[in-house]
GUBASE-308464 format. One record per residue: residue in one letter; x, z, y of N, C-alpha, C in turn. Coordinates in steps of 0.1 Angstrom, whole numbers, plus 5000, padded with zeros to 4 digits. Atoms other than C-alpha are relative to their C-alpha. Example, Ala and Ser with C-alpha at 12.3 -4.5 7.8 and 13.67 -1.06 7.14 Angstrom:
// GUBASE-308464
A500950004988512350784955500950005012 S499150004989513750714989499250085011 
//
This chain:
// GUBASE-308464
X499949925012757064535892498749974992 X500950055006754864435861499650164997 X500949885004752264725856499649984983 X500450035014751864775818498449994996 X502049985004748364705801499150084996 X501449925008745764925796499149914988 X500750045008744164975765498749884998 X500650054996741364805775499949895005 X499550104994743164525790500749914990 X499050045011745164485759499049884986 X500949985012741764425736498849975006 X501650074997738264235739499750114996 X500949945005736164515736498449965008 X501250084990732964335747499050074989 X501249925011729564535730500449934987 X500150085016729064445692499249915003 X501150174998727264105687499050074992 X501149965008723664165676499550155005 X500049844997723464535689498549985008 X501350044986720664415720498349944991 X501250055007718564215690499050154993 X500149924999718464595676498950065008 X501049894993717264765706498849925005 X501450074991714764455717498950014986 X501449965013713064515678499750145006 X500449884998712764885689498949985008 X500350014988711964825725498449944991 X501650044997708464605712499650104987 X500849925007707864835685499350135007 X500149924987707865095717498349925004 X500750114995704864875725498350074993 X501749965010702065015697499950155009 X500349844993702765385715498849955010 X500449994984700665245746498550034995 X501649935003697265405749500350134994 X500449895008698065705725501450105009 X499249934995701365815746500449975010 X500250014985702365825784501649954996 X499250075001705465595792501050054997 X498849904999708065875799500350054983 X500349955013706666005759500449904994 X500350085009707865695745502050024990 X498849995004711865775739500050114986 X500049895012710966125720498849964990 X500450065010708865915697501249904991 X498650155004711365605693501250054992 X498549885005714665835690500050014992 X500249905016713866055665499649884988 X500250135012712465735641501449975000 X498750095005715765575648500950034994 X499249895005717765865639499850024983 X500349965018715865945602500249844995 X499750135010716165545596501149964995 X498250055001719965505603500350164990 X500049905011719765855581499549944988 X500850045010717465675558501249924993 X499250125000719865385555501150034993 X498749945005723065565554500050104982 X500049965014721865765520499649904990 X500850095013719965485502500950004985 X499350025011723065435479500050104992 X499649845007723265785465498450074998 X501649915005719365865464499650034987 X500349985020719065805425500650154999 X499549855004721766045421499750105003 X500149884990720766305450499050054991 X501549975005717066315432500050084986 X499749935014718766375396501050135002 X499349895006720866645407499150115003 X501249914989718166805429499250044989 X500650005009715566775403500150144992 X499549845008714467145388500550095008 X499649894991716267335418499150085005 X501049914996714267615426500350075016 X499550024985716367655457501549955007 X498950054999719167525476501250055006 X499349894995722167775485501449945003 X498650054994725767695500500649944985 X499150075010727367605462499349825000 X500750085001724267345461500349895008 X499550074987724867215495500949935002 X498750085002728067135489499949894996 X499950105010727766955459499249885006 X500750154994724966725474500649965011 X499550084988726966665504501149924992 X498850065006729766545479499349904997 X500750135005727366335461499849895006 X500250124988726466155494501149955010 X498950054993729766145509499950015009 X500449924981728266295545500150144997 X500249874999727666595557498350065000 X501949985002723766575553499649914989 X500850065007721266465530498949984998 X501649964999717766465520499849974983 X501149995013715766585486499149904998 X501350035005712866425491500149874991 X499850105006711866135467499349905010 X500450134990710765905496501449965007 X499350124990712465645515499249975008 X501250134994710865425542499049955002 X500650055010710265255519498849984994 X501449975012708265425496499050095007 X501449944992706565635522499049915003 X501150145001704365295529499249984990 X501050035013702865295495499150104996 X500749884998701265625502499049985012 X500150024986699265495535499050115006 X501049904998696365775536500650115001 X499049894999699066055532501249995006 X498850054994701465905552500250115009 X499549934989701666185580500250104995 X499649905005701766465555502049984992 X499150005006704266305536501449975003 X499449974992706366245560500750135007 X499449904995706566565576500950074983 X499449935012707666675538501449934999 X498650115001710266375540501150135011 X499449944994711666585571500750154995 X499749865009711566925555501149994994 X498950005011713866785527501249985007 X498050005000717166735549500450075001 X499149904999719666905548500050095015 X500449924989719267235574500649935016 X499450054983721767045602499249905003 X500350105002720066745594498250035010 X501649964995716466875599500150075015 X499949914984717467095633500249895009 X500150104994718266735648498949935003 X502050064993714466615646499050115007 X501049854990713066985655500549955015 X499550014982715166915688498949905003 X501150104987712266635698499350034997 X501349935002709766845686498849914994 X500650144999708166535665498950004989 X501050005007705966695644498849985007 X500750054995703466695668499749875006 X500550134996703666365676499749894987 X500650075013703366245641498650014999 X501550004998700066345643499249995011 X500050084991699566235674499449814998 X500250155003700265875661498849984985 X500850015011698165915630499150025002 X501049964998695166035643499449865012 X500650104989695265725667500349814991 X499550105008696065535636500649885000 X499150074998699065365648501350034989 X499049965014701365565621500749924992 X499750095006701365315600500849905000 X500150104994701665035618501950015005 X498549944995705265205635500850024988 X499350015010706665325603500449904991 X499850165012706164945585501249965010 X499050074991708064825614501950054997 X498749934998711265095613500549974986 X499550015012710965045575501149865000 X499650125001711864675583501650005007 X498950024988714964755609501050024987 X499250015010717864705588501150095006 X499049964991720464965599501050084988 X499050005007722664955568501450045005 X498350014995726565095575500749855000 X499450085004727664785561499549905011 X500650064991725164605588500450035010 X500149954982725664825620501050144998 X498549925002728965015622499550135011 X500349864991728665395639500149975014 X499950004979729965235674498649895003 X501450074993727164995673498950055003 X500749924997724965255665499750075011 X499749974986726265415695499749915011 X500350104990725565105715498250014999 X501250015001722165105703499250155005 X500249894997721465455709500050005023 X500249964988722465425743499849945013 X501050124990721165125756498050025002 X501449975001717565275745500050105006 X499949924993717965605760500149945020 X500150044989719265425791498349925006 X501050114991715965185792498550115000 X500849924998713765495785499950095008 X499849904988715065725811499749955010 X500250074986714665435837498349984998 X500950025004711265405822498950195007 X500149864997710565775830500450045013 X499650004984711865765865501450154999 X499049885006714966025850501549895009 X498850114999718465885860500950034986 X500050035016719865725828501350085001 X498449935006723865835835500350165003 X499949885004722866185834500050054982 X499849975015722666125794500949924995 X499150095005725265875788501149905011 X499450114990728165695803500749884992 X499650095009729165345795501249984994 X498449985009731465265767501249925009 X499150054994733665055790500650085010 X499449904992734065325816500750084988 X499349905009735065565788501749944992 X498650075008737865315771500850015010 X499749974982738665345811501650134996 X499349865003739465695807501050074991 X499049965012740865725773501449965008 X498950104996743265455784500650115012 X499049894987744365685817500550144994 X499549875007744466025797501049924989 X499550005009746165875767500849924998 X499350134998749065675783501450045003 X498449984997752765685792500350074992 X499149895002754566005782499250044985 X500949945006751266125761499949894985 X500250045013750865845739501649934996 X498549995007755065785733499950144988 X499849845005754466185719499049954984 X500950045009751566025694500649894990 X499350115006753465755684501250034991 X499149945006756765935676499950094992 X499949935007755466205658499149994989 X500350055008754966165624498750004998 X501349965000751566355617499450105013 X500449884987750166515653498550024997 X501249874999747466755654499749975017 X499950024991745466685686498250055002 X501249994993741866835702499649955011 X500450044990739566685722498850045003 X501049924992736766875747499349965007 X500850074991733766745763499150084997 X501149874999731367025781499149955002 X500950094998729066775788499949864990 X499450085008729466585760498949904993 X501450064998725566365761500249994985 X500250115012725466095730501450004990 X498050035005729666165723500749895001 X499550124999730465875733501750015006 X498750014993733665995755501150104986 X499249945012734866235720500549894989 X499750035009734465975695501149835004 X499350154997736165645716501550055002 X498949894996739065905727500650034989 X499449965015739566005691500549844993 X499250165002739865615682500649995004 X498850044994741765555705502050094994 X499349995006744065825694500049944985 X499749985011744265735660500049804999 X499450134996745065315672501450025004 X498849964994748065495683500850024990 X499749955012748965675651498850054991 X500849995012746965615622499950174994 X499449885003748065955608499750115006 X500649914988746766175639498950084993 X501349925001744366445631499450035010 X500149984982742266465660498750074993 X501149915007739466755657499049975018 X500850024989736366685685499450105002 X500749925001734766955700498849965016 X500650054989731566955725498850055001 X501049944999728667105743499149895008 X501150014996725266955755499150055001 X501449934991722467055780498749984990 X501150055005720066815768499750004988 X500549995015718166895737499849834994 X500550155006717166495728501549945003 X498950075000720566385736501250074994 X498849945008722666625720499649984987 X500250105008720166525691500549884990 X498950145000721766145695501450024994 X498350014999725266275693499850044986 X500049945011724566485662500449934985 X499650095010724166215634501349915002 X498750134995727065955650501450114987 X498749974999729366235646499950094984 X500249965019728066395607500349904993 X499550125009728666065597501449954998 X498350014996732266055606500650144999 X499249895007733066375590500150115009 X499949904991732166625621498850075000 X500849905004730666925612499450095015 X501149954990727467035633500550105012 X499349864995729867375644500949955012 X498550074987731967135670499149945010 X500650064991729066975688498550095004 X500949934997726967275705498849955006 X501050064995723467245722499950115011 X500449904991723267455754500649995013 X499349964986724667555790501150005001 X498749945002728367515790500250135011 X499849894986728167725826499450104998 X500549855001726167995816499850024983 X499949995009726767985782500949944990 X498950045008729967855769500350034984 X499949945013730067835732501449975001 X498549975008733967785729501050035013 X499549904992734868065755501649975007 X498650005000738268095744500949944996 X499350145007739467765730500449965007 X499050104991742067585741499849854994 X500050145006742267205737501649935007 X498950084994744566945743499449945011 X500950074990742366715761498550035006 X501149964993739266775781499649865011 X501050084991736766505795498750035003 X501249964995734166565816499449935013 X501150114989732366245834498850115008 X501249964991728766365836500150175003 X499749844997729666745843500649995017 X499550044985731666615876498949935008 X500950084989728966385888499050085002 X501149934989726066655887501050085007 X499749904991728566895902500149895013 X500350084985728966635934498549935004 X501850014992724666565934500250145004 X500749924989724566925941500750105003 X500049934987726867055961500450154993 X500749845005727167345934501850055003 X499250015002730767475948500350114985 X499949865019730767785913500749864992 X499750105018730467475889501049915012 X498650134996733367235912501150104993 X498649935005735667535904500249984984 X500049995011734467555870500449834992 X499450075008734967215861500949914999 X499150054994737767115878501050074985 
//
């Protein structure tokens, strides 16, 4: 009997090409930290830069505009909010009149102006860099007068949408995380598991019976749950996958993370693809469940099963069984 193909079996999904050239420019820019920051300290410097750049990147088109509507506001209240999220076509933005770019042409005020660059995003936007706590390390690097030197470099990384697609992003994100956690003596697949195990999964959850149901029906409505939900990597390949199925699918992602710097990670991937901050919490699913009483359709949960078998915890087997 011929066993039918898994998704994954069906389709080259081999990394993006170019994604590794990425993380090996980070990886030596990672390189100026030494002397001013201890090895383990080098991710919650790197991260956070890579995050405001692929932020940087992703607004450049809309900054003229952003600046002329902003211009004159005395403050910025939910009607406001809106409107500049319209403008930019995300769900975040940023006031300030820097870029990069133009923060470089300032080099003596580079660490103030900076933190003011941060100030200006949008409130979800800015709660994603407080999570690595990086004001202190801006000045950190500036006082060891490496500032500079780091920021010319990120200015240079090209991480255009049109250049480096959200899943590459994703690749890049979590190939650097991986080489900084091993760097830090941490284990890496407590923050991420690889995209090929995950197409894995999809592929097993989202097969026979389940995806005839997706296929046949015209417009389905479908949720997907991950309590451990690192970088999002098992929400947003899950949601592709549905919607390779039937284009037409509305699939809504919801999801909690432990880790402050890696729920971070997940935050932008998933504002950039139209998922509002309210679906991807930051905290304890087990002693603090933010979505109590929600039901889903689907529910994945890799790294949630593998610490419950490190430790033995039988409470959390029940719970995330």
């Amino acid at each position: 009997v011929m066993m039918p193909l898994l998704h994954s079996q069906r389709r080259d999904h081999m990394a993006p090409q170019g994604f590794q050239d990425k993380v090996a420019f980070v990886w030596r820019v990672a390189d100026k930290l030494r002397g001013t920051f201890k090895q383990h300290e080098y991710g919650s410097v790197m991260l956070p830069l890579l995050v405001l750049r692929r932020m940087d990147a992703v607004l450049e088109p809309t900054k003229d505009e952003v600046l002329e509507y902003a211009d004159g506001l005395v403050e910025i209240g939910p009607g406001q909010d809106r409107v500049l999220k319209r403008i930019c076509g995300q769900r975040f933005y940023n006031t300030s009149r820097y870029t990069f770019a133009r923060l470089l042409s300032d080099d003596k005020n580079l660490a103030d102006n900076l933190a003011k660059y941060i100030a200006s995003l949008s409130p979800d936007a800015a709660t994603v860099i407080e999570a690595y706590q990086f004001d202190g390390k801006i000045t950190r690097m500036d006082h060891a007068g490496i500032l500079y030197g780091v920021m010319a470099d990120f200015a240079d990384l090209d991480l255009r949408p049109s250049e480096v697609s959200n899943e590459t992003m994703g690749y890049i994100f979590e190939e650097l995380l991986r080489k900084f956690s091993e760097m830090s003596n941490e284990t890496a697949g407590e923050h991420y598991t690889p995209r090929e195990v995950i197409r894995l999964v999809a592929d097993l959850l989202i097969g026979g019976q389940t995806a005839r149901d997706l296929t046949e029906n015209q417009m389905p409505v479908r949720t997907i749950y991950d309590p451990a939900a690192g970088t999002g990597g098992m929400l947003m390949i899950t949601m592709d996958r549905i919607k390779e199925l039937n284009p037409k699918a509305l699939v809504k992602v919801y999801g909690q993370e432990l880790n402050d710097e890696t729920w971070a990670i997940a935050q932008p991937d998933l504002m950039m693809q139209g998922i509002g901050p309210e679906q991807m919490h930051n905290g304890n699913t087990l002693t603090a469940d933010a979505f109590l009483t929600d039901k889903f359709d689907f529910i994945l949960a890799k790294r949630w099963i593998a610490r419950v078998i490190q430790t033995n915890d039988v409470r959390d087997c029940v719970l995330a069984a």
